[in-house]
C-alpha positions in Angstrom: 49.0 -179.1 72.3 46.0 -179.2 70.4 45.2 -181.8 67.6 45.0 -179.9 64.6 43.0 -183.4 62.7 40.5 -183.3 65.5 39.9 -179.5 65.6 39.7 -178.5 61.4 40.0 -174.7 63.0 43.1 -175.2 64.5 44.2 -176.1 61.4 43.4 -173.8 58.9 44.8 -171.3 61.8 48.0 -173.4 61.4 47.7 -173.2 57.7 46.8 -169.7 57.8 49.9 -168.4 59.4 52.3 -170.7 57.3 51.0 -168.6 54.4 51.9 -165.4 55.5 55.2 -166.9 55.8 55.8 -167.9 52.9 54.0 -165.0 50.9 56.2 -162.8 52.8 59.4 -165.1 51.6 58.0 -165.3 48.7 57.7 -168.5 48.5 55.5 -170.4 46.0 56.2 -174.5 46.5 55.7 -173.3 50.2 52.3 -172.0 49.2 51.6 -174.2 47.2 52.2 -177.1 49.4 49.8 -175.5 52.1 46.9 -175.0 49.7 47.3 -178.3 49.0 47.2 -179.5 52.0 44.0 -177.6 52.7 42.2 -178.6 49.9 43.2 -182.2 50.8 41.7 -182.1 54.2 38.4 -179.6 53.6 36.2 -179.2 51.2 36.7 -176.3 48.8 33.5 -173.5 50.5 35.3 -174.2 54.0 39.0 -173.4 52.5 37.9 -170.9 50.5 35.7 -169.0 53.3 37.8 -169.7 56.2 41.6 -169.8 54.5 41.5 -167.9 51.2 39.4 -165.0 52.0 40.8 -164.2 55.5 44.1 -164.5 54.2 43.6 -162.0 51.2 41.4 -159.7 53.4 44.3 -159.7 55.4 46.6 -159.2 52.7 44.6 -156.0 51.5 44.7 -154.2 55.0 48.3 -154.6 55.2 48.7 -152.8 52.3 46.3 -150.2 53.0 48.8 -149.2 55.7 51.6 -149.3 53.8 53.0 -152.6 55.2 52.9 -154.9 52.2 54.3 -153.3 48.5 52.0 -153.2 45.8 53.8 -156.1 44.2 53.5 -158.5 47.2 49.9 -157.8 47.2 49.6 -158.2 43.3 51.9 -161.2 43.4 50.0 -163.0 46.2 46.5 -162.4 44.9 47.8 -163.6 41.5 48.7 -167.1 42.5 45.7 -167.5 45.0 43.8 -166.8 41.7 45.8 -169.0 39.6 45.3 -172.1 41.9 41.5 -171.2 42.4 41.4 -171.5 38.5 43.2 -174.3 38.3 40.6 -176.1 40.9 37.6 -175.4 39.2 39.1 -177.6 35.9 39.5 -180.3 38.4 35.7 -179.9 39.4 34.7 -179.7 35.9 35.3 -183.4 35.6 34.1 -184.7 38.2 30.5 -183.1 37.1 27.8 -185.2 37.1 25.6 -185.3 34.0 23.1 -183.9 33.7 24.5 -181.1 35.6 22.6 -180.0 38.8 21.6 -176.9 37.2 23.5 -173.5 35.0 24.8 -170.7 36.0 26.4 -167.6 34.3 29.1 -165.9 36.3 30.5 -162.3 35.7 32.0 -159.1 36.6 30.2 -156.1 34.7 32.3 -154.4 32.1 35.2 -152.2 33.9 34.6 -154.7 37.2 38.6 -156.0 37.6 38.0 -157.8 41.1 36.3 -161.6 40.4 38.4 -163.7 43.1 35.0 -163.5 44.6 32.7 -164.4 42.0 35.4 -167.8 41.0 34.9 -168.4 44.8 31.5 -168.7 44.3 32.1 -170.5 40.5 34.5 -173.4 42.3 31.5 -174.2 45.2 28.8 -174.2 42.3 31.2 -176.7 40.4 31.6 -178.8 43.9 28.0 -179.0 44.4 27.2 -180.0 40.6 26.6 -177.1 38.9 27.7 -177.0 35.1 29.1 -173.1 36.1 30.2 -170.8 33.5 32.6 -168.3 34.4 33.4 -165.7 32.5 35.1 -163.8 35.0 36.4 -159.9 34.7 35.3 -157.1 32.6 32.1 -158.6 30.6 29.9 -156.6 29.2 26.8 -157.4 30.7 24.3 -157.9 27.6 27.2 -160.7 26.8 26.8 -162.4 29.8 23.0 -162.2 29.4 22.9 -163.6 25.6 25.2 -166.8 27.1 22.6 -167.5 29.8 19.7 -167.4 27.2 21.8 -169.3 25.0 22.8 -172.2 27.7 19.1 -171.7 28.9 20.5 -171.2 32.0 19.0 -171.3 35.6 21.5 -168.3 37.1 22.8 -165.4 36.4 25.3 -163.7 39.0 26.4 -160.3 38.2 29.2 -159.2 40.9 30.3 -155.6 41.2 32.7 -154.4 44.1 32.4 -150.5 43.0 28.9 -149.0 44.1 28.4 -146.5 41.1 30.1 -148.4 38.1 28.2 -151.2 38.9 24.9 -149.5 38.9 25.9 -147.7 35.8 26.2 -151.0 34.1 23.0 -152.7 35.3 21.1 -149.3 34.3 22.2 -149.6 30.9 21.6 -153.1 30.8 18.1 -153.1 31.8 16.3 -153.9 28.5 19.1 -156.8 28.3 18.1 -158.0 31.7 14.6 -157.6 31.5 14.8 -160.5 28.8 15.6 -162.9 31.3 12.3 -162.7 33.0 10.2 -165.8 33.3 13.6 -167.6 32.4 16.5 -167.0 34.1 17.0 -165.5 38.1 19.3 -162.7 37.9 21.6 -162.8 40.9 23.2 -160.2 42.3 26.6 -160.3 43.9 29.6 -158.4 45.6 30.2 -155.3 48.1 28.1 -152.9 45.3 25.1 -155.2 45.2 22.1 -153.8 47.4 18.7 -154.6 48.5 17.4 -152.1 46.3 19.5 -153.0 42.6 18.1 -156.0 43.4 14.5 -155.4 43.8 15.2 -153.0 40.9 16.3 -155.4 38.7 14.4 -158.2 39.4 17.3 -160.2 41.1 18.1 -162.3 44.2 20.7 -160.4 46.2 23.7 -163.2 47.2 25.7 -162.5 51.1 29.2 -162.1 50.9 29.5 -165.3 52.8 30.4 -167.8 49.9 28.2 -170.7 51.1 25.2 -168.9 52.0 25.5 -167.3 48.5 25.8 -170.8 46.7 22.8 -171.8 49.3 20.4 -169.0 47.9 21.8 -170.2 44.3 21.0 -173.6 44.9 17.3 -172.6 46.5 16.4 -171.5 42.6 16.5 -174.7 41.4 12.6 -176.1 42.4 12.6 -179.7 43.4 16.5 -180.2 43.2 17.5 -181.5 46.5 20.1 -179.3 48.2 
């Protein structure tokens, strides 16, 4: 039998089935009490890459071929969300200060999906960023007066549809173009490319939710990673 404290794989494995268990039953203290357990044993990038994401990737394809209802789905991601939130208050106070550096986090206006971009907000916070996140559906000139206003180091900008999210960096260009010299823009999600980023002047963030906080981090000159 393998030893599921010696090999941390096994036992987000373990972990990972128990939690299609109980989202299939339903189940919330059951799901609860695994993420607990997960978060007690791991730090927060490896549960959130390796547990979280899998699981709701996962989650997603089910549904896709018509295995899961749309409220399973709904009421799954919802309290994945919920604890994720929930986390990054708990982070908050264990910031150092001064913070490590500021970032800006956000989802372009009309941009629902930012499970994500929190992702990215709760390993920021674990690392000692002072992160703001402002989540879904910000308009993006918002986001960008917030980062001149906390002087900011980052600004991430995550988009999951290719064409809406252009749309809204087009229209936010002038806005964006203010951060030059002061602020990296970031660029984040499944819609981010190569090209918006060159475009835009930004630094174009993996998937991946540690290598994304590692390019984050790499902005910051002199700060030990």
């Amino acid at each position: 039998m393998t030893d599921v404290r010696a090999d941390p794989a096994a036992g987000l494995a373990a972990q990972a089935h128990g939690l299609r268990e109980a989202f299939g039953r339903y189940d919330e203290r059951a799901v609860h009490g695994l993420l607990d357990a997960a978060f007690a044993a791991h730090r927060v990038a490896v549960v959130v890459d390796d547990l979280v994401f899998p699981f709701l990737r996962e989650l997603g394809d089910a549904w896709e071929r018509g295995e899961v209802s749309v409220a399973q789905e709904h009421w799954a991601s919802g309290l994945v969300r919920g604890r994720l939130v929930g986390l990054a208050s708990a982070l908050a106070a264990g910031r150092p200060v001064p913070p490590r550096g500021t970032a800006v986090l956000a989802c372009p206006t009309y941009e629902r999906h930012d499970i994500g971009l929190l992702a990215l907000d709760l390993v920021l916070r674990e690392r000692g960023w002072d992160s703001v996140f402002l989540g879904a559906d910000t308009p993006v000139d918002a986001a960008v007066e917030l980062a001149l206003d906390r002087d900011a180091d980052v600004l991430v900008l995550c988009g999951s549809e290719p064409h809406m999210y252009d749309a809204q960096l087009e229209a936010a260009a002038e806005d964006l173009a203010r951060l030059a010299g002061r602020t990296t823009i970031a660029l984040a999600g499944r819609a981010a490319t190569a090209q918006l980023a060159e475009r835009h002047a930004g630094l174009l963030l993996p998937l991946s939710t540690v290598p994304a906080a590692d390019l984050v981090d790499g902005t910051l000159r002199g700060v030990p990673a």
